[in-house]
C-alpha atoms as one frame of an Amber mdcrd trajectory, in Angstrom:
protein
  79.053 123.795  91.119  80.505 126.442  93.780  84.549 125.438  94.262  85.381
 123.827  97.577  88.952 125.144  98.878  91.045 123.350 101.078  89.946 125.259
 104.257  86.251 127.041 103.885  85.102 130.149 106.048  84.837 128.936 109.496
  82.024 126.340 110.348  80.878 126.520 106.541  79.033 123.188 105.408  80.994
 121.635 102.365  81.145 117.739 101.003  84.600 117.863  99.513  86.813 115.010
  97.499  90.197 115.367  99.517  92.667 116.334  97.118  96.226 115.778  97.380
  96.944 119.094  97.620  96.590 118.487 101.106  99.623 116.749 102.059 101.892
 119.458 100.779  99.751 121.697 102.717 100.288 120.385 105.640 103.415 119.335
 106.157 104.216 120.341 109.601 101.160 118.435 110.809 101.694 114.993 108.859
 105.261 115.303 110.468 103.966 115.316 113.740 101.240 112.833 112.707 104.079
 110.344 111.070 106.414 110.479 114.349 103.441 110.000 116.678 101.878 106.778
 115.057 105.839 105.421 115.341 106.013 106.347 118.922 102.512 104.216 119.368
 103.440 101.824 117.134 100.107 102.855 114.482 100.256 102.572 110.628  97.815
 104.784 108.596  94.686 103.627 106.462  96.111 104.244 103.013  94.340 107.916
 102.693  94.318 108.566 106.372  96.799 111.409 106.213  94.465 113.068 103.806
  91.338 112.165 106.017  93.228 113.288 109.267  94.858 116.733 108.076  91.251
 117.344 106.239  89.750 116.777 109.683  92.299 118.567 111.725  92.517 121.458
 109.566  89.144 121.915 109.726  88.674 121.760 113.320  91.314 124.459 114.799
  92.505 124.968 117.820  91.437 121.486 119.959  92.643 122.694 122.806  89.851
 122.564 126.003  87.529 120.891 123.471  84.889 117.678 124.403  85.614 115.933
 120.973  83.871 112.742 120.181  85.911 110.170 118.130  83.502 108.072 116.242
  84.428 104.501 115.823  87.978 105.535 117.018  89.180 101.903 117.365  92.887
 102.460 119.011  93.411 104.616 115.584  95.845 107.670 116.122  93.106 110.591
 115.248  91.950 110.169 119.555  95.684 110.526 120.540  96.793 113.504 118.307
  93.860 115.314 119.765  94.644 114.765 123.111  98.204 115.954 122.227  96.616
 119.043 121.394  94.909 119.104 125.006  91.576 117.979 123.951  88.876 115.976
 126.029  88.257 112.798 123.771  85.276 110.308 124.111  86.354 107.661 122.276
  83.738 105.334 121.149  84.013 102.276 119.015  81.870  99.017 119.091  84.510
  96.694 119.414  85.581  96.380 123.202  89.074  98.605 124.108  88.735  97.260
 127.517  92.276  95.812 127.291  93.785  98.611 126.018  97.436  98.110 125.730
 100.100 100.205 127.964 101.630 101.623 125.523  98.588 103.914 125.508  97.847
 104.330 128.860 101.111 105.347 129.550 101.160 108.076 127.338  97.435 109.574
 127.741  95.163 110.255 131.107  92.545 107.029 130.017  89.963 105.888 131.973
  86.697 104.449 130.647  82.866 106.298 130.519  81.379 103.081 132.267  83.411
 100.611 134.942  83.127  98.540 131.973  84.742 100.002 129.346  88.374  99.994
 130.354  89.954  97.334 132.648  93.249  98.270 135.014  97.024  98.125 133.901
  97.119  94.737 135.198  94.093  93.576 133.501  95.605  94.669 130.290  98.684
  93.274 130.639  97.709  89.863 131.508  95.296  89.860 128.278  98.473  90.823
 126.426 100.553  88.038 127.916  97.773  85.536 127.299  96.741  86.292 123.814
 100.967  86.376 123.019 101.196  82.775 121.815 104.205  80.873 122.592 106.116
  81.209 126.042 108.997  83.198 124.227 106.708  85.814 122.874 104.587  85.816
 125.827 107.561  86.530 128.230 108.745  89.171 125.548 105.368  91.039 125.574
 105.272  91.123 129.545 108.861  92.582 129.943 108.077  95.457 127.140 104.804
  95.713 129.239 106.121  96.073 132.466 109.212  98.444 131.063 106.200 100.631
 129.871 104.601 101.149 132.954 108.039 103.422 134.008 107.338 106.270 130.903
 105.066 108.824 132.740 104.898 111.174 130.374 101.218 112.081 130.028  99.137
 114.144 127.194  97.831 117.624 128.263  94.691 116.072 127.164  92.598 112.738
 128.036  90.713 109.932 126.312  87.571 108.295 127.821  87.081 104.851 126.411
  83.558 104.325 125.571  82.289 100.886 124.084  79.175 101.628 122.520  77.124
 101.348 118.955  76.823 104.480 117.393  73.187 104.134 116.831  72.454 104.797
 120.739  74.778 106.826 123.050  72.808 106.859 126.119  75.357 107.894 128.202
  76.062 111.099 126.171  73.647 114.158 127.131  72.214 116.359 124.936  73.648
 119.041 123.863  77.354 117.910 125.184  80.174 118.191 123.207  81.993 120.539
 121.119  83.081 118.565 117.869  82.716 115.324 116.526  85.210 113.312 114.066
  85.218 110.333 112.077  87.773 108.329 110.087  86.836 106.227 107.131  83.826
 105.098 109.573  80.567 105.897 109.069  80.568 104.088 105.371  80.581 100.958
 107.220  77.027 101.395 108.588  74.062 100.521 106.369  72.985 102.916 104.269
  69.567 102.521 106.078  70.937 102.572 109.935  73.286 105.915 108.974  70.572
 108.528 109.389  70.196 107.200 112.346  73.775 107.310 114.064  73.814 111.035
 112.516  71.046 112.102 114.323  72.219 110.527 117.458  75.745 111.981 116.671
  74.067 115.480 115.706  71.897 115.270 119.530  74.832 115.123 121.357  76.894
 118.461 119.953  76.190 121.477 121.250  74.355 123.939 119.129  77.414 125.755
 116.404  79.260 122.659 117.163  80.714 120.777 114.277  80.237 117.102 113.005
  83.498 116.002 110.595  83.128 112.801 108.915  84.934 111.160 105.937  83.763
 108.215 104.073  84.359 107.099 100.857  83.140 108.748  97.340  81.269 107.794
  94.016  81.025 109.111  91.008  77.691 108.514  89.758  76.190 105.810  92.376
  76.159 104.612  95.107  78.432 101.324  95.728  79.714  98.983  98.396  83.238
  98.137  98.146  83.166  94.548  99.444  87.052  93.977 100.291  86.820  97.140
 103.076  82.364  96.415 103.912  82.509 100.092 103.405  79.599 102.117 101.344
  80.617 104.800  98.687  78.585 107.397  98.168  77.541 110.342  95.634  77.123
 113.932  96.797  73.560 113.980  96.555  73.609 110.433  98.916  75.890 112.483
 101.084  73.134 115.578 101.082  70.205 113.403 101.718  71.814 111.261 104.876
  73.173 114.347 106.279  70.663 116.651 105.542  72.508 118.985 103.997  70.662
 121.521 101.536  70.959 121.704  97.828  73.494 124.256  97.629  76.164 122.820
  99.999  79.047 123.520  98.196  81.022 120.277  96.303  83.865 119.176  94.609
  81.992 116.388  92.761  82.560 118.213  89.544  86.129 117.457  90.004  85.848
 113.611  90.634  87.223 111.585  87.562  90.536 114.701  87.589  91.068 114.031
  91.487  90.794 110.287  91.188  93.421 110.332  89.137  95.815 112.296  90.884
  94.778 109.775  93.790  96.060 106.686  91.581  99.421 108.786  90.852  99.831
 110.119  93.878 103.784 108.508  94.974 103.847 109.437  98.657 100.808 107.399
  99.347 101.407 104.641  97.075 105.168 104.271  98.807 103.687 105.029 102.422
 101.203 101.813 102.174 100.725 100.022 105.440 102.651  96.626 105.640  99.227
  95.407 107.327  97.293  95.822 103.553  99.891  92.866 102.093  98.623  90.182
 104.788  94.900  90.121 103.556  92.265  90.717 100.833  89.567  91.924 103.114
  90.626  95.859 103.136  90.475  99.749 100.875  93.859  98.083  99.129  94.074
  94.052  98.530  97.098  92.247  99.055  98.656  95.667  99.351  97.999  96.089
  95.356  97.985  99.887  94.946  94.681 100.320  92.796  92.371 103.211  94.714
  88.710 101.874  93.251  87.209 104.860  95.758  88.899 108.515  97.159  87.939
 109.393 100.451  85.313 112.984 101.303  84.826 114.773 103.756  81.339 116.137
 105.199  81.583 119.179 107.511  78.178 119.709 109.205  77.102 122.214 111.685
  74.603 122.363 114.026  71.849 125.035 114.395  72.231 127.368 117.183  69.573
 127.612 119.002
């Protein structure tokens, strides 16, 4: 197998187990990532900080870019960009129509369709309603309301665009420069993800990059039922993204970089408080076990 380093030659196509390694690498940026998921009030999927700096790192300069988010959710990948000055379509199934002000505050949002993102008002009324009791609902307006006065904005913007992967019809052809997804795409299935790659491949323009991670396996492929997320081998990965045979892989290395998952402290002590309320996630009841690692798949498109 060809080694995979930590950053390839620029716009190189790789599938690559995320080591470690990259934390230390990146310290500067997991800094900034760490204080700006605090300031939004985000906690990280338990290898997002390897997913994100993998991504980031890989992507450069963001700057003037039309990035597409793939099933962004509110997740913090969309706002880091736009930090950076990026234009980010944000697109998620799941409705963001209510997105909360603590967002919109921050970042120049508006929504693709009239649909897809309601007004300030809208939002916090939905927040107030779905509060609960008249203590906490009174609570949430006031912070709310107070939020409304920060108007500090991002040199960047997010469009919010509810939409199924599988058919983007309000993307053109040809569109954008970069696309990026977080610990998303394994939770398509296996037969439906060629087709949300080639509708995610249609849209970049030609050099433009697609950046995914999902979730690994060893010698097959394997759903991890807690998360609904698939895991895949590197020759799954090189069939659904049609990557050829000598895309360069770390597979070699899997068992040896699992391990140094499992023992790896600063994740295991970073683990989201959300993981210990439920059994349906990547880490059970917040039990620190890693059954999967997370890869990356960098794949360019032709130019034409």
């Amino acid at each position: 197998m060809q080694p995979v380093h930590s950053l390839p030659t620029a716009r190189q196509e790789s599938i690559e187990i995320l080591p470690v390694e990259l934390l230390d690498q990146n310290r500067p940026m997991l800094t900034a990532l760490q204080n700006l998921a605090r300031s939004l009030g985000l906690e990280f999927g338990w290898h997002y900080l390897l997913d994100i700096t993998w991504i980031v790192q890989h992507l450069g300069d963001a700057a003037g870019k039309s990035i597409l988010d793939a099933g962004a959710g509110t997740g913090i990948l969309q706002w880091y960009l736009a930090e950076q000055g990026a234009a980010v379509l944000s697109v998620d199934r799941a409705s963001r129509a209510y997105l909360a002000m603590r967002f919109r505050r921050r970042y120049q949002a508006r929504g693709l369709r009239s649909t897809d993102l309601g007004s300030g008002g809208g939002a916090i009324r939905h927040r107030v309603t779905e509060a609960g009791s008249l203590h906490t609902r009174i609570t949430v307006l006031g912070r709310e309301l107070a939020s409304l006065a920060d108007r500090h904005r991002a040199p960047g913007r997010v469009t919010i665009y509810n939409q199924d992967l599988k058919n983007l019809a309000e993307i053109g052809d040809n569109s954008l420069d970069a696309i990026v997804a977080v610990s998303a795409l394994e939770h398509n299935p296996p037969q439906e993800l060629p087709q949300v790659i080639d509708e995610l491949m249609r849209t970049l323009k030609p050099g433009g990059v697609l950046l995914a991670t999902l979730c690994a396996a060893r010698d097959q492929d394997w759903f991890h039922v807690p998360s609904q997320g698939w895991c895949y081998t590197a020759a799954s990965l090189r069939r659904l993204f049609e990557l050829p045979l000598e895309t360069p892989t770390n597979y070699d290395r899997y068992d040896e970089l699992l391990e140094t998952l499992r023992n790896c402290t600063e994740l295991r002590q970073g683990l989201a408080a959300f993981y210990s309320r439920s059994g349906d996630n990547g880490m059970p009841w917040g039990v620190w076990d890693p059954h999967y690692q997370p890869v990356g798949v960098c794949k360019v498109k032709p130019r034409q």
